[in-house]
C-alpha positions as CSV (number, residue, x, y, z in Angstrom):
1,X,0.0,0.0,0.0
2,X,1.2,3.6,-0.8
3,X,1.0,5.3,2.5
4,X,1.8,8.5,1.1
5,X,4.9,11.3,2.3
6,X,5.4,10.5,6.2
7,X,6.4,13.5,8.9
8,X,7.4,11.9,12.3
9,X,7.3,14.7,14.9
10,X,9.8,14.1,18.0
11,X,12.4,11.1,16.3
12,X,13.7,10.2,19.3
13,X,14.4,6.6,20.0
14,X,10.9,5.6,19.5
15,X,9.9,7.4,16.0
16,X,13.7,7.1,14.9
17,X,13.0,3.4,14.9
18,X,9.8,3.3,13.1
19,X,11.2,5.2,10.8
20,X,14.2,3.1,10.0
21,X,11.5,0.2,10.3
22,X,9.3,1.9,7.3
23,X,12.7,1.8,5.3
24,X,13.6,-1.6,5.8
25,X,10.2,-2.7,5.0
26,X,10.6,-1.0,1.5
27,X,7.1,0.7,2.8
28,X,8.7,4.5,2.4
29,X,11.6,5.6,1.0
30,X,14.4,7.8,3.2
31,X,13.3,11.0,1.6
32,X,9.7,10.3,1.9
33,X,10.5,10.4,5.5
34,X,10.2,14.1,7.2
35,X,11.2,13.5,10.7
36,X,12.0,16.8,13.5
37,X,13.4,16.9,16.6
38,X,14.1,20.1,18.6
39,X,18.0,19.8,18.5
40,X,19.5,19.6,15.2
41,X,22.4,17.8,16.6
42,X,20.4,14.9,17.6
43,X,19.0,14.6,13.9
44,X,22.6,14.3,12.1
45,X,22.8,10.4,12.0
46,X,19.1,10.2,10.6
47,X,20.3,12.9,8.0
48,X,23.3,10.6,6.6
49,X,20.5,7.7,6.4
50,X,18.7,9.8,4.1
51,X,16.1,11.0,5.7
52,X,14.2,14.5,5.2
53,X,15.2,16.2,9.1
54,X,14.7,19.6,10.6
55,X,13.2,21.4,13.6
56,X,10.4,22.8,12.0
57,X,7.1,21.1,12.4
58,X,4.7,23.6,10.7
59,X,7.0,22.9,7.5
60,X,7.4,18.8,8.1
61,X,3.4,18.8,8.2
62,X,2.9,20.9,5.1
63,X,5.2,18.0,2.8
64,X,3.2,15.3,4.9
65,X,0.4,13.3,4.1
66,X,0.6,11.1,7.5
67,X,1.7,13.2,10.7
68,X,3.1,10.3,13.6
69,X,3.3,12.4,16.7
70,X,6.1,10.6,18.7
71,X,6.7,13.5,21.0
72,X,6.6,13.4,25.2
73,X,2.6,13.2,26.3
74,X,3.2,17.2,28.0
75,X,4.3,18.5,24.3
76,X,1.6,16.9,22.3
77,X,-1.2,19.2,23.4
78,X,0.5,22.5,22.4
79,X,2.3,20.9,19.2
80,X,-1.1,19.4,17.9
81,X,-3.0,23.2,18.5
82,X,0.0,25.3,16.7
83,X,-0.4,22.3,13.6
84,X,-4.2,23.1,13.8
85,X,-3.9,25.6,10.8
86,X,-2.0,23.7,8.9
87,X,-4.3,20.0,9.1
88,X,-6.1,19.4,5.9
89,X,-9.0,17.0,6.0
90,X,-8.6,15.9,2.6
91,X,-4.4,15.2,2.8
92,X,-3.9,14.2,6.3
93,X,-4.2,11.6,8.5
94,X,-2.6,12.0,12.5
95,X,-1.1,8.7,14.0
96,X,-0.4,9.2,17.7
97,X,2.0,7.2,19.9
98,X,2.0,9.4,22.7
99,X,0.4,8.7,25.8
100,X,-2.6,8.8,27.2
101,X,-3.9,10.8,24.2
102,X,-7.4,10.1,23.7
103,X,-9.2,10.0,20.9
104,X,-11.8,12.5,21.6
105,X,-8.7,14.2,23.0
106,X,-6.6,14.3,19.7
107,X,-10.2,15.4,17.7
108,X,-10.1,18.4,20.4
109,X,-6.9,19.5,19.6
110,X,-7.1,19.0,15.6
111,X,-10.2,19.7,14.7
112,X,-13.1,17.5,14.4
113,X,-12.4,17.0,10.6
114,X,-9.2,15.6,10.6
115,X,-8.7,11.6,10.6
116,X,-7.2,10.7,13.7
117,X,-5.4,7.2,15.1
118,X,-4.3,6.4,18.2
119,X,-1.4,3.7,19.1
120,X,0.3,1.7,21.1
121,X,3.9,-0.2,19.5
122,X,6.2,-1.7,21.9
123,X,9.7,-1.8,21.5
124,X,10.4,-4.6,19.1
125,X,9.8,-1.9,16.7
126,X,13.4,-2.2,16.7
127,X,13.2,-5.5,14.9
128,X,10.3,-5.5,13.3
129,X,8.5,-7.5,15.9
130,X,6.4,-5.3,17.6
131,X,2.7,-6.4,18.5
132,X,1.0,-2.9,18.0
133,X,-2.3,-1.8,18.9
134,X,-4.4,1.0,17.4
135,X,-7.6,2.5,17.9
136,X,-10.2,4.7,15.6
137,X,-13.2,6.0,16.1
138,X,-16.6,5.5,13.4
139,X,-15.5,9.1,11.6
140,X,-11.4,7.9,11.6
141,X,-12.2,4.5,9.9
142,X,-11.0,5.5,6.4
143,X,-7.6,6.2,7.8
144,X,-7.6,2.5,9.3
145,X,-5.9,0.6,6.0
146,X,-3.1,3.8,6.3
147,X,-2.4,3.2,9.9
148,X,-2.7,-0.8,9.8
149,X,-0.2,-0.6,6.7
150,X,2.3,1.5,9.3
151,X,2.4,-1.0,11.6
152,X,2.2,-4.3,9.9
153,X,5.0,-2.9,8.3
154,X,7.0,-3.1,12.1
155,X,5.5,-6.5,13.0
156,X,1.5,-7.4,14.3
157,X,-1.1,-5.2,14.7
158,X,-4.5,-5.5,16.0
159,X,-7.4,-2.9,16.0
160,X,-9.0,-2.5,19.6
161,X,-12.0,-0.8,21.1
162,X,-10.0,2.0,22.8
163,X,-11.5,1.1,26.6
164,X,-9.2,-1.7,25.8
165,X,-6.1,0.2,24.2
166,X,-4.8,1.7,28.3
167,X,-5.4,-2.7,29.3
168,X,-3.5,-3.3,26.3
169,X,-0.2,-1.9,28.0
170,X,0.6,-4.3,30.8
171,X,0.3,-7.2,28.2
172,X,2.0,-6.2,25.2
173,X,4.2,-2.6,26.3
174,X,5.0,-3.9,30.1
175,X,4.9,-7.7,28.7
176,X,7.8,-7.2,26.7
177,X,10.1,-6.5,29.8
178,X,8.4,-9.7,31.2
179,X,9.8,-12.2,28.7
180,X,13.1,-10.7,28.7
181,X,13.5,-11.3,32.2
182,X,12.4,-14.4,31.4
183,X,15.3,-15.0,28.6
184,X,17.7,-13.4,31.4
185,X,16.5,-16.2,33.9
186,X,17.0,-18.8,31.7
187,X,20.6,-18.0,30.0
188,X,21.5,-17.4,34.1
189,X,20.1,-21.1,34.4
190,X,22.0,-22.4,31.5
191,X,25.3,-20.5,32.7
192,X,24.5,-22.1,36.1
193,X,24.8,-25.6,34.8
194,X,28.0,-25.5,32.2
195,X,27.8,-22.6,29.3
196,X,29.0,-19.7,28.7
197,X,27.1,-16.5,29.9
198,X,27.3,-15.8,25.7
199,X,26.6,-18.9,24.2
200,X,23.3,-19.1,27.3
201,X,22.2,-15.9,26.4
202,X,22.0,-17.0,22.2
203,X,20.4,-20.2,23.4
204,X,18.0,-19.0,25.8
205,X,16.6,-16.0,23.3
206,X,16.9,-18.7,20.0
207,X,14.6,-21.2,22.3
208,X,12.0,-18.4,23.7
209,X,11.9,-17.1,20.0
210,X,10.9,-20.2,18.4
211,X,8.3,-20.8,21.3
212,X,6.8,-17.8,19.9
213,X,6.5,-18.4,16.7
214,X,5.2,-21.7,17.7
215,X,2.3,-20.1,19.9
216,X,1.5,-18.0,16.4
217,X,1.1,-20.8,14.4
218,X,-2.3,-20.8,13.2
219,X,-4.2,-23.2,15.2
220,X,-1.8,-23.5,18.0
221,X,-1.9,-23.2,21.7
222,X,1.0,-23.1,24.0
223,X,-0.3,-26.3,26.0
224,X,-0.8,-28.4,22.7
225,X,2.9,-27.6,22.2
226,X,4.2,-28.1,25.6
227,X,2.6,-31.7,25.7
228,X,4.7,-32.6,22.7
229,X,8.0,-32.3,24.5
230,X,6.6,-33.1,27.4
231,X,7.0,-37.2,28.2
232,X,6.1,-39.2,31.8
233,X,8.9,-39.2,33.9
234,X,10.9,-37.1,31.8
235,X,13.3,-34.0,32.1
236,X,10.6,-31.2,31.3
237,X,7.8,-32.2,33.1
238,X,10.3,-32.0,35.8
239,X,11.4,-28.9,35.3
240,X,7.3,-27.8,34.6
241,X,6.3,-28.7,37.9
242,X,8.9,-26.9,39.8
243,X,8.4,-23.9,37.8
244,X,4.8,-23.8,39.4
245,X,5.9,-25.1,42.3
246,X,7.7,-21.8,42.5
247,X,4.5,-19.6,41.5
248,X,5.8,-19.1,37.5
249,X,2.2,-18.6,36.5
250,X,0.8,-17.1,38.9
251,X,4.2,-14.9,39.4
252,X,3.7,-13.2,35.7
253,X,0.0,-13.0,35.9
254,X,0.3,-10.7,39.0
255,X,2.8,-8.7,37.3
256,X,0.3,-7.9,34.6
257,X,-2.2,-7.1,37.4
258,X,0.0,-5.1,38.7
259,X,1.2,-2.9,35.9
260,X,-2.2,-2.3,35.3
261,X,-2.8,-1.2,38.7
262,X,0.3,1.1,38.5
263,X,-0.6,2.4,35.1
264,X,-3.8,3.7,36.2
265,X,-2.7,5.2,39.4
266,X,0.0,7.1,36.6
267,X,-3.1,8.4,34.4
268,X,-4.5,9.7,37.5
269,X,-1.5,11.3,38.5
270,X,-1.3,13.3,35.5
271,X,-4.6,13.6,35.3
272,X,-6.8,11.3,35.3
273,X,-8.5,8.6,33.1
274,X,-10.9,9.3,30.6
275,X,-14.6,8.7,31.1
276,X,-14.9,4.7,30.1
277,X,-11.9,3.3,29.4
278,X,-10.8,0.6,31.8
279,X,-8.7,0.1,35.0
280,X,-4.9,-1.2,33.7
281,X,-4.6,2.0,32.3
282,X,-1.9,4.4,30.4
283,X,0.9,3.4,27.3
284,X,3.7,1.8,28.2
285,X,5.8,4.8,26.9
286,X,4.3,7.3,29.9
287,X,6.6,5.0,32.0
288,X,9.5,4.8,30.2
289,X,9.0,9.0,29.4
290,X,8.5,9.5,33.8
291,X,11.2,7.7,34.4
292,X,13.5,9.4,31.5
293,X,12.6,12.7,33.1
294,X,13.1,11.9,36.7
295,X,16.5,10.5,35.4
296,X,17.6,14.0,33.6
């Protein structure tokens, strides 16, 4: 699908990877790619990639028919009002990866004319496995194929009711720092009993990967597949049974109960949920943003 000229406001290490993610897709070229940040400086290697970069905004819009807005949740507002004169409803379509943006939110701010999605990628971005989840509402849906096309393009994407999009983020944003911890574990098992921390680490995050892709085969459901390597008496079932022994199941379902908890008490703390959408609550990238900030 031709998604069109692309301006990604705020590249920073999210929207610089999307970016580089449309490119090695073949889904836009370099130069098709308009993408600002506030310093210069912090644009140069995107600028030897190829890629269209400045500090303008007004300007990125104007060449753009999709406008990502990748920026910190306190600088959307303001950013999305100034761009207000400059939307067309026939040219553009706004993606949004900033959090706790609503949609009714975004229409505020743009203009009740202008196509608007909201998302939610996680970082596999990176690697062109992200499981991404995107909302619209019944006068956005024509800018649905644009925005699935985006981020298909960067791994899965599912469309969501958005009173599911803020429970979304313990699963699929938080869940993503579950499994690696879960890698971790297991290449610290498999340097426990005779490899190299290295050669663990390869092993452990080859043996998780093709799990997954086993769990996404159509059809498939993790139990089916742990039955096949499972055998009475034998090595895994051993190892199975002392994994919930030690809570394993229960440990990570509570984790995802409890970045849910944590994410909503963070939407109220900046302000509070919208009307309707469920307990579990905010992006995953509000976290990562508070705890960038309180590191500065």
């Amino acid at each position: 699908m031709d998604v069109g000229t692309v301006a990604v406001l705020g590249a920073g290490t999210l929207g610089a990877a999307l970016a580089r993610g449309w490119v090695r897709a073949g889904l836009v070229r370099p130069g098709a790619l308009h993408l600002t940040r506030r310093h210069t400086e912090d644009l140069a290697p995107l600028a030897v990639e190829g890629f269209s970069t400045g500090t303008d905004n007004v300007e990125a819009v104007r060449r753009a028919d999709v406008v990502v807005v990748a920026v910190r949740p306190a600088q959307a507002p303001p950013l999305l009002a100034s761009l207000r004169p400059t939307l067309d409803p026939t040219r553009h379509i706004v993606v949004s990866i900033a959090a706790g943006l609503t949609l009714d939110h975004l229409r505020d701010l743009v203009g009740p004319t202008i196509p608007v999605v909201r998302a939610m990628p996680n970082t596999a971005i990176e690697t062109g496995d992200s499981m991404t989840c995107i909302s619209v509402d019944e006068s956005s849906r024509r800018a649905l194929p644009v925005a699935e096309a985006l981020f298909d393009a960067v791994g899965r994407t599912r469309v969501i009711d958005e009173e599911l999009m803020l429970a979304a983020t313990a699963l699929c944003g938080c869940g993503i720092a579950f499994f690696l911890r879960t890698i971790r574990g297991a290449a610290q098992g498999g340097t426990q009993i005779g490899f190299s921390p290295d050669d663990a680490l390869e092993m452990a995050a080859q043996t998780a990967l093709g799990a997954a892709r086993l769990a996404l085969q159509e059809g498939a459901h993790p139990e089916r597949e742990i039955d096949r390597v499972t055998t009475p008496e034998g090595c895994t079932i051993a190892g199975l049974n002392e994994l919930e022994h030690q809570g394993f199941t229960s440990a990570l379902i509570r984790a995802m109960l409890t970045s849910s908890r944590r994410a909503r008490e963070m939407s109220d703390e900046a302000g509070g949920a919208p009307t309707g959408v469920s307990p579990g609550a905010v992006d995953f990238y509000a976290a990562k943003l508070a705890r960038d900030e309180r590191a500065v």
